[in-house]
Steps between C-alpha positions, in 0.01 A plus 500: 500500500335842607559401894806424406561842334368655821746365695807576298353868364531803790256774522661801470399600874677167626776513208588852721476338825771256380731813381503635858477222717818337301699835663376362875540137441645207183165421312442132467577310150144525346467868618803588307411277221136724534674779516697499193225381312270758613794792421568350179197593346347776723711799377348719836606269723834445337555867500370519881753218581776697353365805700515291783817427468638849441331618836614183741873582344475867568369375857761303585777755356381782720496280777852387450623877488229617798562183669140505601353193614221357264300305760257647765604494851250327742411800689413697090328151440288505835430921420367363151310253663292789748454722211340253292256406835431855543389541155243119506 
């Protein structure tokens, strides 16, 4: 029963994981199901979900008015990429 608890309960560090990574790409059935669980009784990651929320809307809303493109070109991506091997 406690493995089993393990695998349906989310730290809060992975519970937050989920919350972003469900703005990037759909989260599977039992990370949703994780998820919720997780939310429904952590009141700081419920409130950082909401949070979450509020910013990615904002986001996207300033991006429809700016029409500023939300994903990296491959030149900014390859820039990225040297300033992170400059800094190893």
């Amino acid at each position: 029963m406690k493995k089993m608890m393990n695998i349906i309960m989310l730290s809060c560090k992975k519970a937050t994981e989920l919350i972003e990574k469900r703005w990037v790409t759909k989260l599977s059935p039992v990370e949703k199901i994780q998820l919720k669980m997780h939310t429904a009784v952590c009141g700081q990651c419920a409130t950082y979900e909401k949070q979450s929320e509020i910013i990615e809307k904002s986001l996207e809303k300033i991006n429809k008015q700016e029409n500023v493109p939300m994903k990296l070109s491959s030149e900014k991506k390859e820039q990225i990429l040297e300033a992170l091997k400059k800094t190893k």
